[in-house]
C-alpha positions in Angstrom: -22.1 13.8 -8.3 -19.7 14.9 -5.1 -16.8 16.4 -5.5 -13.4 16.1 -3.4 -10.0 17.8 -2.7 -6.3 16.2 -1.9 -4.0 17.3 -0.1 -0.1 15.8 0.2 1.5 17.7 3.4 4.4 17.1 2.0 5.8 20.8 1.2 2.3 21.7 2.3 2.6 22.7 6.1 -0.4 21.6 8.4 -1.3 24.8 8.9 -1.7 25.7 4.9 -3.8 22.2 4.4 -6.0 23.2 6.9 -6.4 26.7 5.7 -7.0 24.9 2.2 -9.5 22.4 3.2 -11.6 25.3 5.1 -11.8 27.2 1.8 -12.5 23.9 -0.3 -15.4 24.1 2.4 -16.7 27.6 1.5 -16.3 26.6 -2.5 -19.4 23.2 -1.8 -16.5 20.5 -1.9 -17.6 17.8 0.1 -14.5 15.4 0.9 -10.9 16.5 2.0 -8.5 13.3 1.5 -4.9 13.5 2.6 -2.4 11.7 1.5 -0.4 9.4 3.5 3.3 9.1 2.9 5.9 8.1 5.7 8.1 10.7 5.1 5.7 13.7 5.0 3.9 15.3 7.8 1.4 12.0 9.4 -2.2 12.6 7.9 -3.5 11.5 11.6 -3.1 14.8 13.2 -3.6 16.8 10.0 -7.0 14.9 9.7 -7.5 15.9 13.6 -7.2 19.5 12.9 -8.7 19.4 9.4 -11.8 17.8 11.1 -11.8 20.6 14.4 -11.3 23.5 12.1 -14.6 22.4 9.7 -18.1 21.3 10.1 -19.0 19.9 6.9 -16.5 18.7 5.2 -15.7 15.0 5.0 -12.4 13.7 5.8 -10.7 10.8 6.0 -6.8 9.6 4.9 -6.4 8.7 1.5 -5.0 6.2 1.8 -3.8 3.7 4.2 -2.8 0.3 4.1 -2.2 -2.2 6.1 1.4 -3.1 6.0 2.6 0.6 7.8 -0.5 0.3 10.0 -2.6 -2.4 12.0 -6.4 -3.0 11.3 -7.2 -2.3 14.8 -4.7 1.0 15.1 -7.0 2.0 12.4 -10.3 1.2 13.1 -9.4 3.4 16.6 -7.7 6.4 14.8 -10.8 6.1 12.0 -13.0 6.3 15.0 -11.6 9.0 17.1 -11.5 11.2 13.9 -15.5 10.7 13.2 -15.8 12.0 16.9 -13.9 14.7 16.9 -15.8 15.6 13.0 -19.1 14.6 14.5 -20.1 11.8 12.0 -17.7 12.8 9.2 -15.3 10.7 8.7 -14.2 8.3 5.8 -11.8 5.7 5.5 -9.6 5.5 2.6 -7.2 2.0 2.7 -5.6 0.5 -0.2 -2.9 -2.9 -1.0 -0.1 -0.3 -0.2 2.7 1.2 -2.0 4.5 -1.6 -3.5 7.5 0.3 -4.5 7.6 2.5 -0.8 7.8 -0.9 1.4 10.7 -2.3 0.5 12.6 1.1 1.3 11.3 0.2 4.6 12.2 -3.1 5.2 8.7 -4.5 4.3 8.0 -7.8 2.3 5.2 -6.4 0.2 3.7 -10.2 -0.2 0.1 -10.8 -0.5 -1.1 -7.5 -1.3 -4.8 -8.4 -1.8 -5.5 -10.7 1.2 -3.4 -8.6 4.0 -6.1 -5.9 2.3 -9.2 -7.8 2.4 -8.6 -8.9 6.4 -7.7 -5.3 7.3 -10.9 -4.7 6.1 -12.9 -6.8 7.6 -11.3 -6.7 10.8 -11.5 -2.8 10.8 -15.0 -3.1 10.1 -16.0 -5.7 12.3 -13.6 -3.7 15.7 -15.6 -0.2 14.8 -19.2 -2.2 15.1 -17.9 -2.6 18.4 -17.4 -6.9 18.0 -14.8 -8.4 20.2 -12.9 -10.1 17.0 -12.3 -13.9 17.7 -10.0 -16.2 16.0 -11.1 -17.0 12.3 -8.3 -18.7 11.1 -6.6 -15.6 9.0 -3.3 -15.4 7.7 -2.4 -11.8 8.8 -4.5 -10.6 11.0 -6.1 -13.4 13.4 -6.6 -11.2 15.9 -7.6 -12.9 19.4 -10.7 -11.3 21.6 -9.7 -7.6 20.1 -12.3 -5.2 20.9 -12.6 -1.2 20.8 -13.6 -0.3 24.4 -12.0 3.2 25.2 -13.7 5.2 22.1 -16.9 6.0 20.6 -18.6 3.9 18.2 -19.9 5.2 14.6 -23.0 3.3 15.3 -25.2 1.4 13.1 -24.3 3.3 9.6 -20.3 2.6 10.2 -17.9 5.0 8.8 -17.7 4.6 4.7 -14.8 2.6 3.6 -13.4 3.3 0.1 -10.8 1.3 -1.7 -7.6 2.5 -3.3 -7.7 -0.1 -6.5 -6.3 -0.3 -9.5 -5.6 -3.8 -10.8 -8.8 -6.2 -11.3 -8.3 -8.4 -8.0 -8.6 -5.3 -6.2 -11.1 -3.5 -8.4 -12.9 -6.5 -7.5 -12.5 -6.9 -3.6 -13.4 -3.0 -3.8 -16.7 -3.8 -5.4 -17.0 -6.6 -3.0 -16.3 -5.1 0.7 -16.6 -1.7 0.3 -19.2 1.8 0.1 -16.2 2.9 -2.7 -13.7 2.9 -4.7 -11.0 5.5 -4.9 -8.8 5.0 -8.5 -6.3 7.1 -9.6 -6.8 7.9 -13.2 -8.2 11.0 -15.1 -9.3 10.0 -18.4 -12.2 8.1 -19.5 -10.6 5.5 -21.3 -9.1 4.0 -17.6 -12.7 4.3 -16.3 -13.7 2.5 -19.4 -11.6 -0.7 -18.2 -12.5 -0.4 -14.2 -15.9 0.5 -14.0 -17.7 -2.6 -15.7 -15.1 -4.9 -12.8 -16.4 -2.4 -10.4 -20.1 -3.0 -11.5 -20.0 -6.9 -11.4 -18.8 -7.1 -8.0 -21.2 -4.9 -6.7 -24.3 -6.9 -8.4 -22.8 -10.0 -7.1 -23.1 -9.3 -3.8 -26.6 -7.0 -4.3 -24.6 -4.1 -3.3 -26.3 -0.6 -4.4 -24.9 3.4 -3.9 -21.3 2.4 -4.3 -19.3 5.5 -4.9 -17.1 5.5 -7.7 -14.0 8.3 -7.0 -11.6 9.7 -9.7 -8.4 10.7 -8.0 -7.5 13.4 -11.0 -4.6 14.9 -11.7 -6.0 18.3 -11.3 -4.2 21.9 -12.5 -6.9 24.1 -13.6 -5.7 28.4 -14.3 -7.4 31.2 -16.5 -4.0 30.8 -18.6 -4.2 27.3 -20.5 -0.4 27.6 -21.0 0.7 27.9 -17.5 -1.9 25.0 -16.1 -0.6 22.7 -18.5 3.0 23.2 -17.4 1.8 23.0 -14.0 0.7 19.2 -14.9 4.0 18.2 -16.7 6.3 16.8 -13.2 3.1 15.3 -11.9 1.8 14.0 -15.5 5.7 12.8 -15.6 5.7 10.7 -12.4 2.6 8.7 -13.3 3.9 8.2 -17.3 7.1 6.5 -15.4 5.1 4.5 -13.1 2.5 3.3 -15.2 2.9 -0.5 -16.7 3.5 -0.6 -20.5 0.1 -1.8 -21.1 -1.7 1.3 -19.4 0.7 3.4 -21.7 -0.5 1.6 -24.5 -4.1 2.0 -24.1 -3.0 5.8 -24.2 -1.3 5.4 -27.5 2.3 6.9 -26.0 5.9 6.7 -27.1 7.3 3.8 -25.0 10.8 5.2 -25.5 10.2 8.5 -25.2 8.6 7.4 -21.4 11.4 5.6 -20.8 13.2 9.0 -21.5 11.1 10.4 -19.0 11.5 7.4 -16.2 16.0 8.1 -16.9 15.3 12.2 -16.6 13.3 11.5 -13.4 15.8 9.0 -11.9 18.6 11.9 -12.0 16.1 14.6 -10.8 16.5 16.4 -13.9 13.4 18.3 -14.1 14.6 20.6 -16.8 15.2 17.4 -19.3 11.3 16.0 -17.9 9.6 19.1 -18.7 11.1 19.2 -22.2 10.0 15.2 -22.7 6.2 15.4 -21.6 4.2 16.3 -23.8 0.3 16.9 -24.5 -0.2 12.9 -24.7 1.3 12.5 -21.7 -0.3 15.6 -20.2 -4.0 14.3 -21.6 -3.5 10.9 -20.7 -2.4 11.3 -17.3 -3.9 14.8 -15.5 -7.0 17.0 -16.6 -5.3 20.7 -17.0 -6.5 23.7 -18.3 -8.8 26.3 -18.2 -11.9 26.4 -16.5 -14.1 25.5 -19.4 -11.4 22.7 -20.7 -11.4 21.5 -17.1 -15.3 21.4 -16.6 -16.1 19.3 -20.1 -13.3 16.9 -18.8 -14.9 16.5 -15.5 -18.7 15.9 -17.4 -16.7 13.5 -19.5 -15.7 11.5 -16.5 -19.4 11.4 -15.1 -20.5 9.6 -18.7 -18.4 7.2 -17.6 -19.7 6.3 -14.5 -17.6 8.3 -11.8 -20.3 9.5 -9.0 -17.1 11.2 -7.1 -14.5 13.8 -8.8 -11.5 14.3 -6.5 -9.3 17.3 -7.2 -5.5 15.9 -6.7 -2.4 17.2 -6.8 -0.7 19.9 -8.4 -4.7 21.8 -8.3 -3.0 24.6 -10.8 0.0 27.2 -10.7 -1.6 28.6 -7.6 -3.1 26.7 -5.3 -5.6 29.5 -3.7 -6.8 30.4 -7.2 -7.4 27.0 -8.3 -9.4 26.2 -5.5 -11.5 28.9 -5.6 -11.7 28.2 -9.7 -12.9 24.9 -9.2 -15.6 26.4 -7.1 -16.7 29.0 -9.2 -16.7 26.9 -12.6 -16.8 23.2 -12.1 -18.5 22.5 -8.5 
């Protein structure tokens, strides 16, 4: 079992992230993923200066895609980074976010092949190939070839998937070293694991790392990590398809409650409407012990990689070094 942190620099300045990640360090995490989100601060310098200011920790974007970025403006910024971190980078890509392109004039069409070619193109420009015509639909890139930066070398640089649905559950198991998937309870592992598992045997594939993206708010106070969870708990009840609710057993109108509360920014109303199946279904919260069991409960299920996500707790210092002390 590994165990990683994640960081959205959004009201997070670089300078705290980086100050987090180097105590996530000192606590034996061993990946630092940062989130990236066109209107917060761009994870490519953060990840610069995460990786300077470090010398063990992992780090890599979690995630990109490749509708806001180009398979080979990644495969030279995924590079760069495992320079500067000596060897530690990762790479965290994913189909995109399908309600965030639009906003920016993106057709978000063909999720799950634009995905697969990034990935093999990305792949094939940091083995130092000059990529060639292959008749692709997206990416047919035409005698492309890294030549200004320095290669990862024979073992690569690990490429995790951001899946959730089966077709990309599937290409994860398929193409990549893991699979990042943004769930915290058992029963969603339950459903993606076995997909997971088939593709890898298919293809003889063997030490593929599966990643729980928790929902993590962890406090000595049970009461005040709970409510910690509630916006974040919130946002995923509203964005999660009625079939996900269902395997969860919640209210489908009182969701749909939440989604209205949300859509005026009425945070008051939101925290009054989520409640502990919402709270238990969506984020692990609590106190140390609560959190650890959760955590083991996820490992029976198959998870080989526990990433602490966002809120972490009430405070985010004390929650860090929390998760150190109790659960790492």
């Amino acid at each position: 079992m590994s165990y990683g942190i994640e960081f959205v620099p959004g009201n997070l300045s670089v300078k705290q992230v980086v100050n987090y990640c180097k105590l996530a360090e000192t606590k034996d995490i061993d990946y630092a993923w940062i989130t990236n989100h066109y209107n917060n601060r761009h994870c490519y310098p953060i990840l610069g200066a995460i990786a300077a200011a470090t010398t063990e920790l992992k780090v890599g974007p979690g995630i990109m895609n490749a509708f806001t970025d180009t398979p080979a403006a990644m495969a030279s910024f995924i590079c760069t980074l495992n320079e500067i971190s000596d060897g530690r980078a990762i790479m965290g890509i994913g189909p995109g976010d399908l309600s965030t392109l639009p906003k920016l004039a993106i057709d978000p069409s063909k999720p799950v092949t634009r995905l697969a070619e990034a990935v093999t193109q990305i792949k094939a420009l940091c083995a130092g190939e000059e990529v060639k015509k292959q008749g692709l639909e997206f990416f047919d890139y035409d005698g492309a070839k890294l030549t200004g930066v320095q290669l990862p070398g024979k073992k690569g640089i690990p490429m995790y998937i951001g899946a959730q649905g089966p077709k990309v559950l599937e290409l994860a198991g398929s193409v990549g070293d893991g699979a990042l998937i943004n769930a915290s309870n058992p029963k969603d592992f339950d459903v993606a694991i076995p997909i997971l598992k088939a593709a890898t045997e298919k293809v003889g594939k063997k030490g593929f790392d599966i990643g729980a993206y928790t929902a993590m708010s962890i406090d000595m106070n049970e009461k005040k990590a709970r409510n910690a969870a509630k916006i974040v708990a919130a946002f995923i009840a509203a964005g999660s398809p009625t079939p996900l609710l269902e395997r969860h057993g919640l209210d489908l109108n009182n969701v749909a409650k939440i989604k209205e509360a949300l859509s005026r920014f009425d945070f008051k109303t939101v925290g009054g409407l989520v409640g502990d199946g919402e709270i238990d279904a969506f984020t692990i919260a609590g106190t140390p012990d609560i959190v650890k069991q959760k955590c083991e409960d996820l490992t029976k299920s198959g998870v080989t990689q526990i990433i602490f996500g966002s809120p972490l707790g009430p405070d985010m210092v004390n929650s860090i070094r929390l998760l150190g002390k109790y659960v790492v």
